[in-house]
C-alpha positions as CSV (number, residue, x, y, z in Angstrom):
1,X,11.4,-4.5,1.3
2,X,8.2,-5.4,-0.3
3,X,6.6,-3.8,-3.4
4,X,4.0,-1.8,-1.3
5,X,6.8,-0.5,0.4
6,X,9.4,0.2,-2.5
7,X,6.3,2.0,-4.1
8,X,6.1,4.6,-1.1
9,X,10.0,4.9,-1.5
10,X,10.1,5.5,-5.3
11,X,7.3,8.2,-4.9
12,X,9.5,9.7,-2.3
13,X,12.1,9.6,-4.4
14,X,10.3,11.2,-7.4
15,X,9.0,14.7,-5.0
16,X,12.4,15.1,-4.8
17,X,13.1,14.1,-8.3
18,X,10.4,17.0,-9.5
19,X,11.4,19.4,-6.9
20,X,15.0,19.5,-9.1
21,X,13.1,20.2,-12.0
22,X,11.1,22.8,-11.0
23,X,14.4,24.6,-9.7
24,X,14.9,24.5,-13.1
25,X,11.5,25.6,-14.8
26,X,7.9,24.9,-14.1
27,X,7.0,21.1,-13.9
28,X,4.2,20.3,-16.6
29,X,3.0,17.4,-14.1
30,X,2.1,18.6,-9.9
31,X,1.9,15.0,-8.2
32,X,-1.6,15.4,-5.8
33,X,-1.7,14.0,-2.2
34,X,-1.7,9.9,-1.7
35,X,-4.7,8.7,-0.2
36,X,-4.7,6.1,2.5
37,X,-4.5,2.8,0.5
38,X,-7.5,1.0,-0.5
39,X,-8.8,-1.7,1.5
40,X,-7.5,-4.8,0.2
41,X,-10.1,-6.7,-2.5
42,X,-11.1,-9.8,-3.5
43,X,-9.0,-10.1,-7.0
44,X,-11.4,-11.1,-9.8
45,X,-9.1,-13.7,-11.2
46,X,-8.2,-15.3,-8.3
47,X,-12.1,-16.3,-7.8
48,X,-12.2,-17.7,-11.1
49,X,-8.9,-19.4,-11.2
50,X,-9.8,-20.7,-7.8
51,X,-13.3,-21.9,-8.5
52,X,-11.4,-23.9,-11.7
53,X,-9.0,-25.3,-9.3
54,X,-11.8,-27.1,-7.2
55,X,-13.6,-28.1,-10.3
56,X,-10.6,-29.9,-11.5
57,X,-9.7,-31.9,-8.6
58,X,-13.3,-33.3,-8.8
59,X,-13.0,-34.8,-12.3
60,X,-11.8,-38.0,-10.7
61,X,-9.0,-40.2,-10.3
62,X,-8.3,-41.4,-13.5
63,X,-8.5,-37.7,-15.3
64,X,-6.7,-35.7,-12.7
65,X,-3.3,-38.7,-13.3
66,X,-3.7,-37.8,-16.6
67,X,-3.8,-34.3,-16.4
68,X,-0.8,-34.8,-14.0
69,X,1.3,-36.8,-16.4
70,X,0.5,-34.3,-19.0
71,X,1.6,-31.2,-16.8
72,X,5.3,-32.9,-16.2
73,X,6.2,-32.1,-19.6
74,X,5.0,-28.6,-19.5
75,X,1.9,-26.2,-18.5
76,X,-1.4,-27.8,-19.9
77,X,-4.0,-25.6,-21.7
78,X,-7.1,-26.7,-20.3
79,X,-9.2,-25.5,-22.8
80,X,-7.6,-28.4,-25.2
81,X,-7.0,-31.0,-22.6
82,X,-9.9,-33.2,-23.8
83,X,-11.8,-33.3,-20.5
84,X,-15.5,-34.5,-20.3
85,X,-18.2,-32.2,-22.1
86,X,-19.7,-31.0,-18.8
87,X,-16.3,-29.8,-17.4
88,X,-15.1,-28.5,-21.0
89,X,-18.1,-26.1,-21.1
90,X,-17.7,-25.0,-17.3
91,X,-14.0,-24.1,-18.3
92,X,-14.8,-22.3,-21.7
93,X,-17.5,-20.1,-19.4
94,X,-14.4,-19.6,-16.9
95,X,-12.3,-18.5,-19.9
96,X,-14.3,-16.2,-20.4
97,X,-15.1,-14.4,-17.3
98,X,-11.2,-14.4,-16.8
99,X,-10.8,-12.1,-20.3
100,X,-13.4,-10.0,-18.8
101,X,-11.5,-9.7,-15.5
102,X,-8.1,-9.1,-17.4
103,X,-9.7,-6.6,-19.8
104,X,-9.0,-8.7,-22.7
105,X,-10.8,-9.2,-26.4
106,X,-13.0,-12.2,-26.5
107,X,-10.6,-13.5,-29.4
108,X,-7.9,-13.6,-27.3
109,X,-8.0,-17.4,-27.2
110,X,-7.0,-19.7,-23.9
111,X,-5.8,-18.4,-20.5
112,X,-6.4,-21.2,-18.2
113,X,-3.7,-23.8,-18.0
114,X,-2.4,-26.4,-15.7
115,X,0.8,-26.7,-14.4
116,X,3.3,-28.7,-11.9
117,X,3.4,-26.5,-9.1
118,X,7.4,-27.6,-8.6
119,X,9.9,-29.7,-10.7
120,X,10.8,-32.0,-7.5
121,X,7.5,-33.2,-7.8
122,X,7.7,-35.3,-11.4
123,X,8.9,-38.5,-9.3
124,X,5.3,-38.4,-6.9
125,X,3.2,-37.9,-10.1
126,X,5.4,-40.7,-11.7
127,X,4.2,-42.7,-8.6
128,X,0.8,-42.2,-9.6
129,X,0.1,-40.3,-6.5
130,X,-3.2,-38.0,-6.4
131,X,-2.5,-34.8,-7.0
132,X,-4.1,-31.7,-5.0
133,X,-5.3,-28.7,-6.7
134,X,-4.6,-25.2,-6.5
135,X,-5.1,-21.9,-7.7
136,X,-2.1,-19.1,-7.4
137,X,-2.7,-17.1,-4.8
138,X,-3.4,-13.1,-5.0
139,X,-0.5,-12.7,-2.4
140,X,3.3,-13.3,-2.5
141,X,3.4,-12.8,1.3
142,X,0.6,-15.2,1.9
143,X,1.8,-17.8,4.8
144,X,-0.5,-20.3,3.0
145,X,-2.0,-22.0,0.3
146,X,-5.6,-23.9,0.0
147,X,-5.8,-27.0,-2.3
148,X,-8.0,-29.4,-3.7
149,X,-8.4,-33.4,-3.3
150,X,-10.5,-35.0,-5.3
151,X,-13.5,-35.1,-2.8
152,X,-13.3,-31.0,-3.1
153,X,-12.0,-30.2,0.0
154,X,-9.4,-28.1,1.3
155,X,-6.4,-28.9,2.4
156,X,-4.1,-25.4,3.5
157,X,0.1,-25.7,2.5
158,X,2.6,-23.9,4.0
159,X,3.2,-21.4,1.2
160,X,6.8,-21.3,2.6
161,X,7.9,-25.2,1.9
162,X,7.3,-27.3,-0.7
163,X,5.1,-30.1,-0.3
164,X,5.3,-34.0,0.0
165,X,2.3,-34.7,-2.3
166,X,2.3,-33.0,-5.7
167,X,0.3,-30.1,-6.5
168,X,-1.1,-29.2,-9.7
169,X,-1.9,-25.2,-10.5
170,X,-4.6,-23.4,-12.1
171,X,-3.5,-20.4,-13.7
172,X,-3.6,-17.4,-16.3
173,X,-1.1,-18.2,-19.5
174,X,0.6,-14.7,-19.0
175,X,2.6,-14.6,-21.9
176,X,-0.6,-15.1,-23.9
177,X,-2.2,-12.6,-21.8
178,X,0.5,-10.0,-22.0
179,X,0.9,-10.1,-25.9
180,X,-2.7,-9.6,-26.2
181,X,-2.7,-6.8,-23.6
182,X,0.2,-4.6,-24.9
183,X,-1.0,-4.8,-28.4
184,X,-4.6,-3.6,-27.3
185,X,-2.6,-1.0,-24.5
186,X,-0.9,0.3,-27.9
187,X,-4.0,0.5,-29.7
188,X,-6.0,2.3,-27.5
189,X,-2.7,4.9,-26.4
190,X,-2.4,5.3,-29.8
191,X,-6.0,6.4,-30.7
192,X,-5.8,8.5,-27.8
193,X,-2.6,10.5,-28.6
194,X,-0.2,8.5,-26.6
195,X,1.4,6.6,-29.2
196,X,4.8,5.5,-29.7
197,X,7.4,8.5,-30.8
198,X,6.9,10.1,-34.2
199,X,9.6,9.0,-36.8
200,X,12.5,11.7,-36.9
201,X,14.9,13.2,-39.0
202,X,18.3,10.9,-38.3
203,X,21.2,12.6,-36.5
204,X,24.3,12.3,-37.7
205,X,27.8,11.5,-35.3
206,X,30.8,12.8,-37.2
207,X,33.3,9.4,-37.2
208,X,36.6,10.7,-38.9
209,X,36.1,12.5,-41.6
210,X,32.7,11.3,-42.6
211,X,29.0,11.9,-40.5
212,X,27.2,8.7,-40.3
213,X,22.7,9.2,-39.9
214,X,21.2,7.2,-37.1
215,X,20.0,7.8,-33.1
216,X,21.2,7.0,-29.8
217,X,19.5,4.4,-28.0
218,X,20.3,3.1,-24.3
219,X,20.9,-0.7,-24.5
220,X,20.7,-3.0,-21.5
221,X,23.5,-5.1,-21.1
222,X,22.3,-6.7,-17.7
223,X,19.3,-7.2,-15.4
224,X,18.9,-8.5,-12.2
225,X,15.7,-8.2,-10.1
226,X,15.6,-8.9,-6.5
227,X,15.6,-11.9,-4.6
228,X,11.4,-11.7,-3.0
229,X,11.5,-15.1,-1.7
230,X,8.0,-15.6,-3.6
231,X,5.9,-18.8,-2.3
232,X,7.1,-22.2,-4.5
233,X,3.4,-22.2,-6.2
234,X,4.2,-19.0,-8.0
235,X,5.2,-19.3,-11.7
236,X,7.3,-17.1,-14.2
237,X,6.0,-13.6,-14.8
238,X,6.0,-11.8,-17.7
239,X,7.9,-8.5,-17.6
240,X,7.3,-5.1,-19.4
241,X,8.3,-1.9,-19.4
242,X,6.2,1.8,-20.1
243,X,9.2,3.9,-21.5
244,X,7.7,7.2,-21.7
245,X,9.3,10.7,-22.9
246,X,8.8,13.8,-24.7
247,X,7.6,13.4,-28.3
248,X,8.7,16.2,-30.9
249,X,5.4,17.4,-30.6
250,X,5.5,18.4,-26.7
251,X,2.9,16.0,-25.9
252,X,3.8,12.6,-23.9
253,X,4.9,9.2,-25.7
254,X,4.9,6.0,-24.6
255,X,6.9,3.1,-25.7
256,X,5.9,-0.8,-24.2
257,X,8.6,-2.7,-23.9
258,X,8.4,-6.5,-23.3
259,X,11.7,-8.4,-21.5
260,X,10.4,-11.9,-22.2
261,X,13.7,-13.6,-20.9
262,X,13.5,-12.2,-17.5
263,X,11.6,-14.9,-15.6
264,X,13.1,-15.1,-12.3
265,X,13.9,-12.6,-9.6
266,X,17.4,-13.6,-8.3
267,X,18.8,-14.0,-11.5
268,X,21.4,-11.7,-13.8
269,X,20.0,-12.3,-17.8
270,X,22.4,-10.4,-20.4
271,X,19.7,-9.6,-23.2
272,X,21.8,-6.8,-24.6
273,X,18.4,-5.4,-25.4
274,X,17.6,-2.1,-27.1
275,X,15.4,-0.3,-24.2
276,X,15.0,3.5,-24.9
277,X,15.0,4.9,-28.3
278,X,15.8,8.6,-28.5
279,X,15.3,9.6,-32.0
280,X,12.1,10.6,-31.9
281,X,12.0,12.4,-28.8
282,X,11.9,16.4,-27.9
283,X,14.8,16.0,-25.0
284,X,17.7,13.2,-24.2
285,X,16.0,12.1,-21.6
286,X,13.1,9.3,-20.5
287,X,12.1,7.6,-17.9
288,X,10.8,4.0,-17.2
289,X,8.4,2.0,-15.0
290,X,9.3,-1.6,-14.8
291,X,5.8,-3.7,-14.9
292,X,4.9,-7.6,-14.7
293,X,2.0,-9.6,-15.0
294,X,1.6,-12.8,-12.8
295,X,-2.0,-12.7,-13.6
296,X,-4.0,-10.0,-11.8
297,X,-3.1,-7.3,-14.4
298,X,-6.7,-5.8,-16.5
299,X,-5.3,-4.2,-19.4
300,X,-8.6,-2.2,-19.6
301,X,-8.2,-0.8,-16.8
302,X,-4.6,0.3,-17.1
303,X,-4.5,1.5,-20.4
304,X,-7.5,3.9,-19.2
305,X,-5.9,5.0,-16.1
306,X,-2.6,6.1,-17.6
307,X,-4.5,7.6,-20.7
308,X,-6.0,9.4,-18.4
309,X,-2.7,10.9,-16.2
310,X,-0.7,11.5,-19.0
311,X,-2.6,13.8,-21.8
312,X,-3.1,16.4,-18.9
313,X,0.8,16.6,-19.1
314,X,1.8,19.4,-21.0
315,X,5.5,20.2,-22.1
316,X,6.7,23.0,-20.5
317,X,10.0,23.5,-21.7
318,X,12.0,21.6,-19.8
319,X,11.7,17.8,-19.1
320,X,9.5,16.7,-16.4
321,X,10.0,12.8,-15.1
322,X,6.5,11.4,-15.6
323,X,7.1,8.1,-13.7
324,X,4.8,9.6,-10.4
325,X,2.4,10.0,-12.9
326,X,2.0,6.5,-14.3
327,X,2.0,5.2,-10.4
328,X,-0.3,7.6,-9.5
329,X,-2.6,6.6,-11.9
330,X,-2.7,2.7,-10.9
331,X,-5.5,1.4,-9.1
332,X,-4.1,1.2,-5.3
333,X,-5.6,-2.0,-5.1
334,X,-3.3,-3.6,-7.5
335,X,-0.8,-3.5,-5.5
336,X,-2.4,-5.5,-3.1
337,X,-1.1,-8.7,-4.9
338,X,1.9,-6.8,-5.9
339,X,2.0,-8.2,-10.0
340,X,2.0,-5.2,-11.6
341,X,4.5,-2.5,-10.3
342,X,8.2,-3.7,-9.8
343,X,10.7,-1.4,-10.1
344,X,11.0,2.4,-11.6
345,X,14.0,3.9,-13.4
346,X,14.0,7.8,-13.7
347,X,15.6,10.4,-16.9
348,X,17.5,7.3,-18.4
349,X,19.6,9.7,-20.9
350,X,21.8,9.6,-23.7
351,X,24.7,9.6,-21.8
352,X,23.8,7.2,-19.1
353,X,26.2,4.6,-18.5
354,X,26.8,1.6,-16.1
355,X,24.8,-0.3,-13.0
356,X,21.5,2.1,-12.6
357,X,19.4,0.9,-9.5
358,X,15.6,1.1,-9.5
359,X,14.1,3.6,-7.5
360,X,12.4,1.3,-5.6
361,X,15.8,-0.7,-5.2
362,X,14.2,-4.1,-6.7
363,X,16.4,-4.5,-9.4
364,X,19.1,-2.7,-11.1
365,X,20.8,-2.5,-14.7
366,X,23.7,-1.9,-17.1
367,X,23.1,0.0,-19.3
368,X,25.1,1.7,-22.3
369,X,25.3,4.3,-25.0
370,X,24.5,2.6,-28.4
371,X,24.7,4.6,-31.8
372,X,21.6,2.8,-34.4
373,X,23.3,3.4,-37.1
374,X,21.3,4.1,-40.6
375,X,21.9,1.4,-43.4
């Protein structure tokens, strides 16, 4: 099942999710008709990344084996990989397009980097053969991939097998880009009422004979995201997660929660990692909407959008999921090269305990009670 898909089938899920709650009271939050998806668009990035990836294979032999031997240790920045002057500029006006297409701050520093597009291609580079060039591509279903030689023309990959001749890959340094965008995405929530939960008054759990102060928190014990299979250019993402509730106040709060260790789908990680934390929120319950970055995501844009769908929520006396109304309000398009939505989790409570599959059935986790106790 494909993210498009799983999308559909976690909005499903959530009608019938809200259709509890209003048996229950009025739901704060009416989800509107889905339009018919957007057609697909060119992604912003993807043109810049792509126009980098050309520019680099034509910097010539002796540059590009550097740059190759370099990239076998690790991802390159390009930015400080002391190319020629007229390249360096051309880069450093790439750079900054690509902060403007991520809705990023100009002091956000380097995006671009270079990277080995696959480890079982150290011995070719080792070789000294000539790399090609490539940019990510805006699709995980994509069949293909166009490179680079050093002449500038293409040569087109089968996206589903790794190739002979080694590959070297322009993209975005997402865990650069992801630090930069959450701590702007907090900002901005923030000055628009959507901060993180008020501080609260600790609650206390009798233990014995004594009451200790503190809060409930879920904690994640494992995670495991599906098995998608992505092409063997694709690199690690960088996950996050919107954990949104019920502030004291009434009005909506939003927690962003980073899972830096969770790098590849197919793959159990046990971070024992602090996810929702319910002292500061009206009701036990929250819900959360699992979100990556692979490079397409513009912060601007999202932080806008969900502003935007969440202060017309309005507490109504009962909790109301608001995960339809963080997907309804990203762009359609996105989804077109599937980076930013992966998986959604509905009223995670107090109480909640053991394996809890995504809605969109991309990944699940354990999860468990843990009492924060106060020092």
């Amino acid at each position: 099942m494909n993210r498009r898909t799983f999308r559909r089938a976690v909005l499903s899920l959530g009608i019938a999710t809200t259709t509890l709650v209003a048996a229950i009271g009025t739901p704060a939050y009416a989800r509107p008709d889905h339009p018919a998806p957007a057609p697909v668009v060119a992604s912003p990035v993807f043109a810049i990344t792509d126009g980098v990836a050309r520019q680099v294979a034509l910097t010539g032999r002796s540059e590009l084996t550097r740059l190759g031997g370099s990239a076998v240790n690790g991802p390159v920045d390009l930015l400080a990989a002391g190319v020629d002057a007229r390249l360096a500029g051309d880069l450093r006006a790439a750079n900054q397009r690509l902060l403007v297409a991520k809705g990023l701050p100009g002091g956000t520093g380097s995006l671009l980097r270079l990277r080995l597009a696959h480890p079982d291609m150290r011995a070719a580079i080792a070789r000294g053969e000539a790399p090609l060039v490539a940019a990510t591509p805006p699709d995980d279903s994509a069949t293909s991939v166009t490179a680079y030689d050093r002449s500038g023309g293409t040569v087109v990959l089968d996206a589903t097998r790794v190739p002979r001749q080694p590959v070297l890959v322009v993209d975005v340094d997402t865990e650069r880009a992801l630090t930069a965008g959450l701590a702007m995405m907090r900002q901005e929530l923030g000055e628009r009422g959507i901060g993180r939960a008020a501080p609260a008054r600790p609650a206390t759990r009798a233990s014995g004979v004594t009451a200790s102060a503190g809060y409930w928190a879920t904690k994640v014990d494992a995670v495991r995201l599906s098995d998608d299979e992505e092409p063997w250019i694709k690199g690690d993402a960088e996950i996050y997660n919107l954990v949104a509730g019920f502030g004291l106040d009434g009005k909506v709060k939003v927690d962003l929660v980073q899972m830096p260790y969770l790098d590849h789908d197919g793959t159990t990680y046990y971070p024992n990692q602090l996810l929702v934390h319910f002292s500061s929120y009206k009701y036990n319950l929250a819900d959360v909407v699992m979100m990556e970055d692979d490079g397409d995501t513009n912060y601007a844009a999202l932080v806008k959008a969900i502003a935007g769908a969440l202060l017309v929520i309005v507490d109504g006396g009962v909790y109301t999921p608001v995960v339809n109304a963080i997907l309804d309000a990203i762009p359609t398009s996105w989804y077109t090269d599937d980076p930013d939505f992966v998986d959604a989790w509905y009223t995670l409570s107090t109480a909640s305990s053991g394996r809890k599959h995504g809605a969109g059935a991309n990944g699940w986790m354990d999860v468990t009670p843990y009492w924060v106790a106060q020092f």
